[in-house]
N, C-alpha and C positions, 0 to 999 in steps of 0.2 A: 705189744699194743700201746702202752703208755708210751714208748719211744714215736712211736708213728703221732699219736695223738699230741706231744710235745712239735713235731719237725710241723704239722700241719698247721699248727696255732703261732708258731716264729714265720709261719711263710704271710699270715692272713696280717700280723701287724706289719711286716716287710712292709707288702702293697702298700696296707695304708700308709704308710712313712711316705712313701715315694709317691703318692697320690698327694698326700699334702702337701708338699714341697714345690712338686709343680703347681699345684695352685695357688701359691703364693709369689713362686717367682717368676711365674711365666701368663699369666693368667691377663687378660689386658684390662687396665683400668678405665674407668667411666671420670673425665676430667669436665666439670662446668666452669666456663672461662664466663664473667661477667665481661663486655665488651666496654671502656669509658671512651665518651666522649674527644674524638682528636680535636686536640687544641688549634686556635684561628689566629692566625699571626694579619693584624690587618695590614696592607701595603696600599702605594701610591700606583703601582703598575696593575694594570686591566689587561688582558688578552682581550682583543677584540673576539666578538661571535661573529663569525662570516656565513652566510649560508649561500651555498652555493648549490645550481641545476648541476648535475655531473654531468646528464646529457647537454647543454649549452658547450662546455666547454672541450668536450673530446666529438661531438659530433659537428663537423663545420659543411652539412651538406647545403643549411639552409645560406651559408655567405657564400658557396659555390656558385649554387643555383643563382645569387644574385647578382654574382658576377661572373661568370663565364662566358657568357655570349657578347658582355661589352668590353672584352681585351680580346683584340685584332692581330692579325699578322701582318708586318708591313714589309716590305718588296722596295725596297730602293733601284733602281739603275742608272748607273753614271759610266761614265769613259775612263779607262784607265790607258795610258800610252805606253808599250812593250815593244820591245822589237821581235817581231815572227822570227822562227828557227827553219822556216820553208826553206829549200835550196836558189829558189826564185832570189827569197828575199835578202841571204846573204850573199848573192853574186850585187844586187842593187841597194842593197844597205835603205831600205824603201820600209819603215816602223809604219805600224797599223793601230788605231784604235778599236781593242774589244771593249764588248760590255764589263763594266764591273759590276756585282749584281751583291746588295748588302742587305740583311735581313735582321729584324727586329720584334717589337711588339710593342705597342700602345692601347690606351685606356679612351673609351668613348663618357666622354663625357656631358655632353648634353644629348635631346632627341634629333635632333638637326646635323649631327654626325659630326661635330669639333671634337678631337680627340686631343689628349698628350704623347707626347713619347721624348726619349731621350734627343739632343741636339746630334749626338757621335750616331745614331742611328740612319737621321737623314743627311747626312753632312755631303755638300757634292754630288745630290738627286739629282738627275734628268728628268726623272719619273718615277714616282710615287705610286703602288698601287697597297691595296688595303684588303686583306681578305676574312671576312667575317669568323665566326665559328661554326655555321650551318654552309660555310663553304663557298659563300656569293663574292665575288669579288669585285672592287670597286677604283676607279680612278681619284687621287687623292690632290690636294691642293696645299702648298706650305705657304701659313699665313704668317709665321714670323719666329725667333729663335732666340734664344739669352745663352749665348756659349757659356759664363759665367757658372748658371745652375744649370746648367747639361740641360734643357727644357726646351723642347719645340712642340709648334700647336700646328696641326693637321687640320683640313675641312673633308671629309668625304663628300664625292663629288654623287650624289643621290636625292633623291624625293622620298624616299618613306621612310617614316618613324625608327630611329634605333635605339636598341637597349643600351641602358648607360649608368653609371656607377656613382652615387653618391658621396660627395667630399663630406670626409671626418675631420675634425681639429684635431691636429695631430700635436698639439700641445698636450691633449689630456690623455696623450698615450701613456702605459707605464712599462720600465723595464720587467720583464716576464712575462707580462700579454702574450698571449696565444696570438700568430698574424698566420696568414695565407699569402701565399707570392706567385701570381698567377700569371702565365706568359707563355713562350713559345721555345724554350732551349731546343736549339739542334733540329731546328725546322720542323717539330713534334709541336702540334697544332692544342691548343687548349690543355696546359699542364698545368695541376697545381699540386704546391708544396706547401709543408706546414712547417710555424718553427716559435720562438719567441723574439721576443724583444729584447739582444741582448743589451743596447747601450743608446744611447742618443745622445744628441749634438755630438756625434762623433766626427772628428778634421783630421782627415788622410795625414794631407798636408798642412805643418805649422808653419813653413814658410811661404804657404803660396796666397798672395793676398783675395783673392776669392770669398776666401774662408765659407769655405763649404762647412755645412751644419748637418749630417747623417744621420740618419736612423741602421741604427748595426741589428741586424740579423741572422740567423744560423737557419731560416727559413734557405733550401735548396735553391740558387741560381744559376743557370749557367749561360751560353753564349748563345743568343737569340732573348733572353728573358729581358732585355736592356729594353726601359720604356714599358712595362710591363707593372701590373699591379699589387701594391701591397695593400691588404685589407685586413680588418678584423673580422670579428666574430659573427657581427653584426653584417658583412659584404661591403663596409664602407671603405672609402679610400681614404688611407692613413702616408698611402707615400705611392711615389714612382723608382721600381730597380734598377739600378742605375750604375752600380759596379762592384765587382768580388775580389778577395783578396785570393791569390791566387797561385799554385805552384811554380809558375812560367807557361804548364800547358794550357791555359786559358779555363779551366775547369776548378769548378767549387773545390772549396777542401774547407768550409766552418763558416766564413763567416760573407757577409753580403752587404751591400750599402743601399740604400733609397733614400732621393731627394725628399724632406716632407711632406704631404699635402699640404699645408698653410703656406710653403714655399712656391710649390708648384702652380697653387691655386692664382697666390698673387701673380706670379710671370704670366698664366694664363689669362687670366682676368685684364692687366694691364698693355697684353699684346693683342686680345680682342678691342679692346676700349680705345689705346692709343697709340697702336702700331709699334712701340717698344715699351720697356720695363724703363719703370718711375724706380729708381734706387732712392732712399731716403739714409740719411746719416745724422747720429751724434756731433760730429766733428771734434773725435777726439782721435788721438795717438797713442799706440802704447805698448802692452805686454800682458796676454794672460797669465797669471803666477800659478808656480809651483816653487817646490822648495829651493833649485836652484836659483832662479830669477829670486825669489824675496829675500833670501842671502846677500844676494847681488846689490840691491836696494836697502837692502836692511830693516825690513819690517816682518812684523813675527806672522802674520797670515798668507796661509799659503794657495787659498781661494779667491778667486776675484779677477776684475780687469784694473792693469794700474798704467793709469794717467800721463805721459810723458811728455805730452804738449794737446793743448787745444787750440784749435783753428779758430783764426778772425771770422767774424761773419756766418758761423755756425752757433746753431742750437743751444750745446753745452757752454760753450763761453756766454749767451747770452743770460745761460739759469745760471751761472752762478758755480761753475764745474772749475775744477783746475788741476794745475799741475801737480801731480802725488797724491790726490784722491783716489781712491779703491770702490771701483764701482761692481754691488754685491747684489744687485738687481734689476732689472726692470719690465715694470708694471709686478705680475703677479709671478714671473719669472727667475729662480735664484740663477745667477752668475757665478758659475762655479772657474767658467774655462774664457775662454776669448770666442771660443764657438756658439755657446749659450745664450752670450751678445747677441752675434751677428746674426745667427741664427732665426732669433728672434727677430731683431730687428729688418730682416731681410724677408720681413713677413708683409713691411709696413710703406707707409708710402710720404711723399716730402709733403708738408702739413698734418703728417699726425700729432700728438700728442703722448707722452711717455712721460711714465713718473720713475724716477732713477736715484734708486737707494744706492747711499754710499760711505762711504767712510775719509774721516779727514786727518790728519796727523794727532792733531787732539784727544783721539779715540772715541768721537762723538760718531752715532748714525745718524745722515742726513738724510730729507728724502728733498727732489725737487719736480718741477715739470719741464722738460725740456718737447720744444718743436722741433721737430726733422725738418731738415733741409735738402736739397738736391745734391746729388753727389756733385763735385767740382772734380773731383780726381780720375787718372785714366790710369787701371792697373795696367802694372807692364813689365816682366823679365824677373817677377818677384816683388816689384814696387809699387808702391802708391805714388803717383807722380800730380804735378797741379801745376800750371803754366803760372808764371812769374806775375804779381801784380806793378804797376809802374815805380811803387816806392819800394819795392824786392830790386829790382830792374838796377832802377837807380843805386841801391848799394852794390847792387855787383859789377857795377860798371859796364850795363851792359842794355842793350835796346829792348831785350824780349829772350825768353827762355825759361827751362822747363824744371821746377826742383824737387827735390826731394819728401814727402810728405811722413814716409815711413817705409821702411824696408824689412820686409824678411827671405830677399834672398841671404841663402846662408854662404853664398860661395864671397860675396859682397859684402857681408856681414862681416866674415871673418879678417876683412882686410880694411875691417873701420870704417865701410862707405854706409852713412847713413843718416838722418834727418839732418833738413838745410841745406844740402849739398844739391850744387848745381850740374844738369847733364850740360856737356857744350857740345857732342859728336858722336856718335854709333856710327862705326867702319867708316871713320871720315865725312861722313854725310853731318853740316851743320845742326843743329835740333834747336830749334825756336818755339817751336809750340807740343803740345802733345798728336796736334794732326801729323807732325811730320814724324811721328814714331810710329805710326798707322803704315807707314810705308814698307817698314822693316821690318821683316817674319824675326820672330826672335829665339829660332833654333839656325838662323843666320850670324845671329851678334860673334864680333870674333874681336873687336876693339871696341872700348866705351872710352872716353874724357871726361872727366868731371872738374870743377871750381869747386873748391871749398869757400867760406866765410871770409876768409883773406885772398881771396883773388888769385890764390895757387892753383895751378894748372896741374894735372897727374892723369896718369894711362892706365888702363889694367887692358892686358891681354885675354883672350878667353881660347880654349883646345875645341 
């Protein structure tokens, strides 16, 4: 009994042992954190508060709605000359004119039915017709064209009121805007796409003197969209689609171009008003920089438009502009590129007024006012060309003739033809003035002449 009564009383302190032990090492503790104060490091930098509608910006029924029914379909027909494969017609060797039949889209832009659309749209119409979006279709009238910015203005030939699209200043676009690109690909009647705003003043071509100014897009375009509407949020018009970059098979693959509206507007405006486009210029010569060009040069910025000659009897020579000046803006416009420029400036008309920030070897900012002038120049084959004045004339020993103003063709470039330089011949045909280069399509040229500064006479052949 004492042995039992011993094993019973070693088992009761056992437990307890083993009851304490877990509650001391296993038991969870109660921890009171006082929280201090995080410390405030003050800065110069502020995040902006943006507040933004969510619905505004992922819902775009109401810029649909406001433009859908004023971008048209347009029906070109012209003559194309083919020779028939009938048995007839190869025993008589006897070629036929078919229809050629080109299809597009364009923007109504007033109630009176004057529309835009691209130039490559109607180019070589017979006839024009215009078919709405509720499906009425209409005879169309071509009032005038600027091959330059791809832009021609339409009349619809009607009496009642049309729906029509509101111009946007396409200056106050910004890259990543939400656009809509509204048109007609692939004969598919009222199509729209969404996209943003990947770049602006974007230039295809850097040698082509045009100098086209783009709005880049990843907004869906394909073939039929040409002449067709880009809008914002809002259903305004911020631009006309006008070309894609492209696999070879003529279909989107990312990215899209539109003429601006401030571009488009003014061609419009100036072909209503006065039967062609008023071109206004700086009269300046040059090179938009980047790092290679300002190596070249040897100045340390690598933004801007740089100076290489100013023209008599222009603008800029008369405010005070010169040779090697770095021009970094104008008006309210930075100058990042040479398209920036033009761009802008291709907004404007001969008697405006521009304020033209610049830079001068000094390292000083300038700003001036320069008046636009008329253009005097007749682009051509990559060139800026300008008929000879009589004291030009006279040093080159010659009655009349057509020089050099600036050149970016590059095939021309590379073989050192460029400002000053006198044309004397394309394909042997003499050249006196810039009218007698009107003569000569210029996927014809296959021999040019020119006179240098010293009276040297030289050839260049072309394939």
């Amino acid at each position: 009994m004492p042995s039992l009564l011993r094993h019973f009383f070693l088992s009761i302190c056992a437990a307890g042992l083993v009851i304490g032990v877990y509650h001391f090492a296993f038991s969870t503790k109660k921890i009171i954190v006082t929280q201090q104060e995080t410390p405030f490091v003050q800065t110069t930098y502020e995040t902006p508060l943006v507040v933004r509608d969510s619905a505004e910006n992922t819902d775009f029924t109401v810029a649909v709605d406001r433009t859908i029914d004023a971008v048209v379909h347009i029906t070109n027909t012209g003559k194309s000359s083919s020779q028939s494969y009938s048995l007839w017609d190869l025993f008589y060797g006897s070629p036929k004119n078919y229809p050629r039949i080109g299809m597009g889209s364009g923007v109504i832009v007033s109630p009176d039915g004057y529309l835009i659309t691209n130039n490559h749209v109607i180019e070589d119409a017979d006839q024009i017709e215009v078919t709405t979006n509720d499906n009425r279709v209409f005879s169309a009238d071509l009032i005038g064209t600027d091959p330059s910015s791809d832009i021609a203005v339409l009349k619809i030939i009607g009496d009642v009121p049309f729906p029509y699209v509101r111009f946007a200043d396409s200056d106050q676009t910004r890259i990543g805007e939400w656009v809509l690109a509204v048109g007609n690909p692939f004969n598919l009647n009222s199509t729209v796409t969404a996209g943003i705003i990947s770049a602006k003043a974007r230039d295809l071509n850097p040698y082509d003197v045009t100098n086209q100014s783009f709005i880049q897009t990843d907004a869906a375009v394909n073939s039929g969209n040409s002449g067709g509407a880009l809008v914002n949020t809002n259903g305004d018009l911020i631009g006309i689609n006008t070309a894609i970059t492209s696999n070879g098979m003529g279909t989107f693959i990312g990215y899209s171009f539109a003429v601006p509206s401030n571009i488009a507007r003014k061609v419009y405006e100036d072909i209503i008003e006065y039967g062609g486009v008023q071109k206004a210029l700086l009269g300046v010569s040059g090179n938009g920089l980047n790092d290679r060009i300002s190596k070249e040069y040897n100045i340390d910025t690598t933004e801007g438009f740089y100076i290489v000659s100013v023209e008599d009897g222009m603008g800029a020579k008369e405010a005070g502009l010169q040779a090697e000046d770095i021009i970094i803006g104008v008006d309210d416009t930075k100058v990042s590129s040479f398209a920036d420029m033009t761009g802008y400036l291709n907004s404007k008309r001969p008697g405006d007024k521009v304020k033209v920030t610049y830079l001068r070897d000094d390292g000083k900012t300038r700003t001036t006012i320069v008046t636009l002038k008329p253009n005097p120049f007749f682009d051509y084959f990559g060139m800026r060309l300008k008929d000879l004045t009589a004291d030009e004339a006279y040093r080159f020993g010659v009655k009349k003739g057509v020089k050099i103003a600036s050149n970016r063709n590059e095939r021309l470039r590379r073989r050192g033809i460029g400002e000053g330089i006198l044309i004397q011949s394309i394909n042997g045909t003499e050249i006196q003035s810039t009218d007698d280069l009107k003569k000569i399509e210029e996927n014809e040229i296959y021999e040019i002449e020119f006179m240098n500064k010293d009276q040297e006479r030289f050839r260049f052949f072309f394939d």
